[in-house]
N, C-alpha and C positions, 0 to 999 in steps of 0.2 A: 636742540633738546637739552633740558638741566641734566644735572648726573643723578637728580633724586627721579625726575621721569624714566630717566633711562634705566634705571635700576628698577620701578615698576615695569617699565616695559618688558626690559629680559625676566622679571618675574611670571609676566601674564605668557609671554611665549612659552616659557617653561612650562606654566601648567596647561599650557594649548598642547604641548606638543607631548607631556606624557599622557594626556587623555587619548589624545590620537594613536600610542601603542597599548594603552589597555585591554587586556582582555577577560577581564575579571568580571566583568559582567554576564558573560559567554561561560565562561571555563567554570565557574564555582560547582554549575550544575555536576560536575565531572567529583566533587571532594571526596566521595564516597569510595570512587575508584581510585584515587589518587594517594589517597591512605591505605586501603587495602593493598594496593602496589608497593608502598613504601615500607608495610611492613613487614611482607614477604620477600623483598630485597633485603630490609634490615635482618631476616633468620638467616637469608643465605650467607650475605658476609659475615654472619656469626658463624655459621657452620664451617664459613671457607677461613677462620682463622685471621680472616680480613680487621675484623673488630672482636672486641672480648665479648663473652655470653654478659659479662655485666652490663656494657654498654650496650647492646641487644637490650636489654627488661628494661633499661630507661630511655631507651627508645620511643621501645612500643608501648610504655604507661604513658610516655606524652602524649603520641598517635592516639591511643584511647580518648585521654583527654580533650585535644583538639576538636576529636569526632564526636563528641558528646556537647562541648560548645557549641559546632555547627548548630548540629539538630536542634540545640534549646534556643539557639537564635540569639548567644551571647558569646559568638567569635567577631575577636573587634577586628573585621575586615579593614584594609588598607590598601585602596584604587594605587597608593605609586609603589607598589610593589609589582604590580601591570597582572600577574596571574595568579591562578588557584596554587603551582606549586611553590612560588614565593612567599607569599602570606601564610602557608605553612609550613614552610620552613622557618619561616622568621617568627614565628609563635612558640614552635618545637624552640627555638634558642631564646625565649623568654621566658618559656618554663622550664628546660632541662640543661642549660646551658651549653658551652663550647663542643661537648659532645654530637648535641645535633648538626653539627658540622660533617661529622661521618656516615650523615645518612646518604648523602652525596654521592658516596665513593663511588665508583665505578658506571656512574650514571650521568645523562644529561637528562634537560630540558626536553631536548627534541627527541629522542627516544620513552621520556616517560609520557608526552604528551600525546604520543602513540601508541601509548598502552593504556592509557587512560580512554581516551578513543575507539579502540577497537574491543573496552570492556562495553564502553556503555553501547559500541552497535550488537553487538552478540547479543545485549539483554533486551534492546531495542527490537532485533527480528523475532526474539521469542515474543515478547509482549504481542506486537502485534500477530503474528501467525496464530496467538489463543485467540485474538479477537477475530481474525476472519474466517475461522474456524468456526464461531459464533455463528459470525452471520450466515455461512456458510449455512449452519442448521438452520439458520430462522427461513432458511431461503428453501432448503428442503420440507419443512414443515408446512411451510405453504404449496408446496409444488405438489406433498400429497393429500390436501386438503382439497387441491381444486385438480382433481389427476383424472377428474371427467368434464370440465372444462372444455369447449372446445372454441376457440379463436378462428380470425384472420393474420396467418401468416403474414409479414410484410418483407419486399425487397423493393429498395428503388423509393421506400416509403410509400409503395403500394401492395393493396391486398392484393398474397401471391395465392399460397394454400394453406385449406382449412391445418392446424396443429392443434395439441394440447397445450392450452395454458402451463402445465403444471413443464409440458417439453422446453418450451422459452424460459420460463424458471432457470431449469436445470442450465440452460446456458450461461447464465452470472456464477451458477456455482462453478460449473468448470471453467470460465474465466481466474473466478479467483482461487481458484488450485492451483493456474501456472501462479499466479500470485505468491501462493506460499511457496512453492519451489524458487521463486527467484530469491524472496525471505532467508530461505534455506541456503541457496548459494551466496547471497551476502555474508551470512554469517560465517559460511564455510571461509572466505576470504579474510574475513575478522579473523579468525579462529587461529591466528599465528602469534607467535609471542615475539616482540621488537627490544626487550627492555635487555640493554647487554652490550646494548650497538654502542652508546653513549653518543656523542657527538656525529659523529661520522664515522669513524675508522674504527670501533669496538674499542677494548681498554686492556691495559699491561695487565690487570687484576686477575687470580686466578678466581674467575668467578663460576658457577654453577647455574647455567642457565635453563637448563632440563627441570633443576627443581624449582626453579620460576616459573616455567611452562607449568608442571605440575601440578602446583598448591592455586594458580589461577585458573586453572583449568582451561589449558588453552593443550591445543593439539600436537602442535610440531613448533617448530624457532624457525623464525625467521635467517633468510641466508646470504645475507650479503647487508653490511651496515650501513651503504651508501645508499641502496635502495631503500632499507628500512624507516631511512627517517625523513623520507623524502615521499613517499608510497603513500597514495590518498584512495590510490583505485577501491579498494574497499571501499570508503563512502561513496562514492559514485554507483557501486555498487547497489548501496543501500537507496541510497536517491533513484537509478533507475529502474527499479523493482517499486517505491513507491509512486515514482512516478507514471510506471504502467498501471497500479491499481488502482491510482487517483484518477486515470484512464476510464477505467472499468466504471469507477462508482460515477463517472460524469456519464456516461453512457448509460447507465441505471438511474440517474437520474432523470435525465431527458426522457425516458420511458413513462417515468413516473409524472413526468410534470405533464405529458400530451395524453394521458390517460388520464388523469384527472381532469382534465378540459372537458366543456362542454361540447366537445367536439365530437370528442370519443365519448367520455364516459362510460369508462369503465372501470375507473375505481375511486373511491374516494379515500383520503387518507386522514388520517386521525385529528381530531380539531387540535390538539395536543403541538403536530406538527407544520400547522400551518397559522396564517396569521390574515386580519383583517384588515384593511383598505382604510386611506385617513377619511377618503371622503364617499367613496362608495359602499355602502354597508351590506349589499347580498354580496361581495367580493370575497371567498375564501383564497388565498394565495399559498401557491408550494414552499413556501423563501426557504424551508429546511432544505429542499430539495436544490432547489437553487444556489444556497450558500455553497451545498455539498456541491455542484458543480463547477460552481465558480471557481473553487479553491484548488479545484486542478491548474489552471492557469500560474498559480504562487510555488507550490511544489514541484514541477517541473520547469518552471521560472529557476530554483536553487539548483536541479540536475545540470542546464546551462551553465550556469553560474559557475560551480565547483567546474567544468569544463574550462572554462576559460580562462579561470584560474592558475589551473595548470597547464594549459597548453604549453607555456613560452617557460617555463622552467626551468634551470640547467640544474644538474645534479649539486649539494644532495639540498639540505634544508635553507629553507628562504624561508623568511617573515610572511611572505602573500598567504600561506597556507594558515598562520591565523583566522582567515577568514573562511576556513573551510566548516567550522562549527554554526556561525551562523544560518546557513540553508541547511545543515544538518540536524539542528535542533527545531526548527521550523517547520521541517518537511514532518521528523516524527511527530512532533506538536499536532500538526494538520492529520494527517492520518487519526491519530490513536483516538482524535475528538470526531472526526468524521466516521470512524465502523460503533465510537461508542451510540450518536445521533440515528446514524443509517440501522442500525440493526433494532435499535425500536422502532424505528420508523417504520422499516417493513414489517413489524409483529401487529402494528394496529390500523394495518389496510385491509378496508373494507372492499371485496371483489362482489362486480355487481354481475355477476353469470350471465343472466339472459343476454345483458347487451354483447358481452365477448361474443354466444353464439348468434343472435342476430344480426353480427356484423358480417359473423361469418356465411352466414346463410343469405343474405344479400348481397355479398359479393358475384364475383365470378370466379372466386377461385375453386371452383369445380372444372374449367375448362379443361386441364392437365387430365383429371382423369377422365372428362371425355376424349380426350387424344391414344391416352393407356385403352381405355376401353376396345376404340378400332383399331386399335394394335395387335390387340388380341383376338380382334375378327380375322386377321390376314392381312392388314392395311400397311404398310410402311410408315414409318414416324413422322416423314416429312409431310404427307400427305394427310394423315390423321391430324399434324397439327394444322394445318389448313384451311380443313374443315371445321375444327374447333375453334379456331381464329374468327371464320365466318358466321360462327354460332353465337362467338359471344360479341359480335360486331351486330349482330341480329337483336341480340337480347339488349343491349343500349339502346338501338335506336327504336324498340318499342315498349325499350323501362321494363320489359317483365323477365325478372328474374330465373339462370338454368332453371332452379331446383325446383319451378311451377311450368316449363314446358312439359307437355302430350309427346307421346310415340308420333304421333301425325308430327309434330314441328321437327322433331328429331330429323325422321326418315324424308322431308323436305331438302336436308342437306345428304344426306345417305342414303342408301338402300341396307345399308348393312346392320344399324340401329332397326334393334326390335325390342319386347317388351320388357327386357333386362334392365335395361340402360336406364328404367326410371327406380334401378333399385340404387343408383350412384346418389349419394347424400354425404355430407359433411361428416359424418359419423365413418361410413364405410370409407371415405378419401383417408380418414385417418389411421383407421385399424388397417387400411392397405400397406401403411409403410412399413415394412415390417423388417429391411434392414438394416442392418448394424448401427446405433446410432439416430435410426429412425423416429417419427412421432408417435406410431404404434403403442396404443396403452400396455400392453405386453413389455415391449422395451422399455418404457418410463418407467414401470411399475421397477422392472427389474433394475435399473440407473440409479431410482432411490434407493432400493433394496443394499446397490454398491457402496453408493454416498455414506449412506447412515454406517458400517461397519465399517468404513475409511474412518468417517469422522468420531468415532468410538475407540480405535486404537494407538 
């Protein structure tokens, strides 16, 4: 090899290999937090006598500056500076000179990029909790729109017993209740302030880290600086809480998408949300529904991810934890666009009533409470279901449905059926439940009644 190739070649590995530690592609999203952080570190070592008040104000008129560059979209970013705190640092000392050197003081890399961090997951669990919060109501509002509705139960993905549509409803919404509580407990785990630790072992500086906590609005400081700048478990946090609701909305999907089949048919959903076939043209297709379930798969694909990351780590800060913003910024991506999708999507479904209840009245999930019934004659339950077993073993094998047998077919299996038993209907199985929790219009009525004044305060 020449010495003039050689010198291109350690050229090109050069720029191979500081691409490969960049992170400015990732991290920029963070500038907002990173200048806010900077400039409440700047008041502190003003206050602590660390730097003058004058160095203080030309600080923060450059911080100003810088952050009004971002936003117009005429900060001249620079990839081999590798991150967002780089590049502003090195802007602050092209506009305010050697000074900008003292914004430094008492701080790392690895400690602000943990508070940059656990700014944007704090704002991140709000964002999304107002949204599911949303949907949460769109999901109520349907629940008491259709709260005479009455369906086929299903377990086993067979019709078990009749319920209230508007009851199965209510189920997604209290799914995504534990949702915001998990939301809730991420945040609570953000909610520590790191910036103070510096490197590892904190710093000689007499710094005031209360009123960093303070002016950030964070709750308490973090306690140990080994742990602090090495601690991801908050995002994991965040990741496993989205990852359980990307859970939820795939499970609400799948519902949406076998109801809208012509199988079921019993809803249809907005032409808005769905899409047409290249070569079939009566083909209406879920693919909103679909996308949103797919995208569980890539969300709890980064909760992984960030696992394994950390598994093999020895204390404190390592490079691998760069890579923890990628699945972070991804997952909320995926979220915030799937409850904005999902929650119109469920405001312009079409519910087709009759079929809910003719599935249900075609079933056999009236058997249970022919078993309650002679239980209530004096029968023991094992026996009553027995007989109910062989009643609806009866009704298959001659296609004709409980809820059109005679007292005569009844008392065929019993002696204890008499002419009550033909007041048992899909309506009365429902209003029977009437426990805590139950499908009982009574109790749903009152479950929305909860909902709405949760979701109100």
């Amino acid at each position: 090899m020449t010495e003039n190739n050689s010198k291109k070649f350690i050229k090109r590995l050069s720029d191979e290999v500081g691409d490969f530690t960049v992170s400015l592609d990732l991290d920029v999203r963070l500038y907002e937090y990173d200048i806010r952080g900077s400039k409440v570190h700047t008041e502190m070592l003003s206050n602590q006598n660390i730097i003058t008040s004058e160095e203080k104000s030309i600080i923060i008129k450059g911080l100003d500056q810088i952050l009004l560059e971002i936003k117009s979209d005429s900060f001249p970013w620079d990839p081999t500076l590798e991150d967002i705190h780089m590049n502003i640092e090195s802007r602050l000392h092209e506009k305010i000179g050697t000074v900008a050197g003292k914004l430094h003081t008492a701080r790392s890399r690895n400690d602000q990029i943990s508070l940059d961090t656990r700014m944007f997951v704090k704002d991140a669990c709000i964002e999304i909790n107002n949204l599911i919060k949303k949907l949460q109501k769109t999901i109520v509002d349907l629940a008491e729109n259709s709260s005479n509705i009455i369906m086929p139960g299903y377990t086993h993905m067979q019709r078990a017993q009749p319920v209230l549509l508007a009851h199965h409803l209510l189920a997604y919404y209290e799914m995504f209740s534990r949702d915001v509580e998990k939301f809730n407990n991420a945040f609570v785990e953000a909610d520590i302030m790191p910036l103070g630790s510096a490197a590892l072992a904190g710093t000689p500086h007499p710094i005031d880290r209360e009123y960093v906590a303070q002016k950030l609005n964070f709750s308490r400081l973090t306690a140990n600086s080994i742990d602090t700048v090495s601690d991801r478990d908050f995002i994991l946090s965040f990741l496993f809480a989205s990852s359980v609701f990307i859970t939820h909305i795939s499970r609400f999907s799948e519902e949406l998408i076998l109801w809208s089949s012509s199988e079921f048919n019993f809803i249809q959903l907005s032409d808005e949300f769905t899409t047409g076939s290249s070569i079939m043209p009566q083909k209406r297709n879920p693919d909103f529904a679909e996308i949103s379930r797919g995208k569980s798969g890539r969300v709890i694909g980064n909760l992984i991810s960030l696992f394994t990351i950390l598994k093999g780590l020895p204390l404190s800060y390592n490079r691998d934890l760069q890579e923890d913003k990628t699945g972070l910024f991804d997952s909320y991506d995926t979220v915030v666009s799937v409850l904005k999708i999902f929650n119109k999507m469920i405001k312009g479904i079409h519910l087709k009533a009759e079929n809910f209840t003719s599935a249900a009245m075609e079933s056999l999930s009236l058997a249970t409470d022919i078993a309650d019934y002679l239980v209530n004659k004096g029968l023991d339950f094992r026996e009553s279901y027995s007989i109910a077993s062989s009643i609806s073993d009866h009704s298959l094998a001659i296609s004709k449905p409980i809820s059109k047998f005679s007292v005569d077919d009844y008392k065929s299996f019993s002696p204890l059926f008499e002419e009550d038993v033909l007041q048992i209907n899909i309506r009365t199985s429902v209003e029977s439940r009437i426990s805590f929790g139950g499908t009982a219009t009574q109790n749903v009525l009152s479950q929305i009644k909860i909902a709405r004044k949760k979701l109100n305060e």
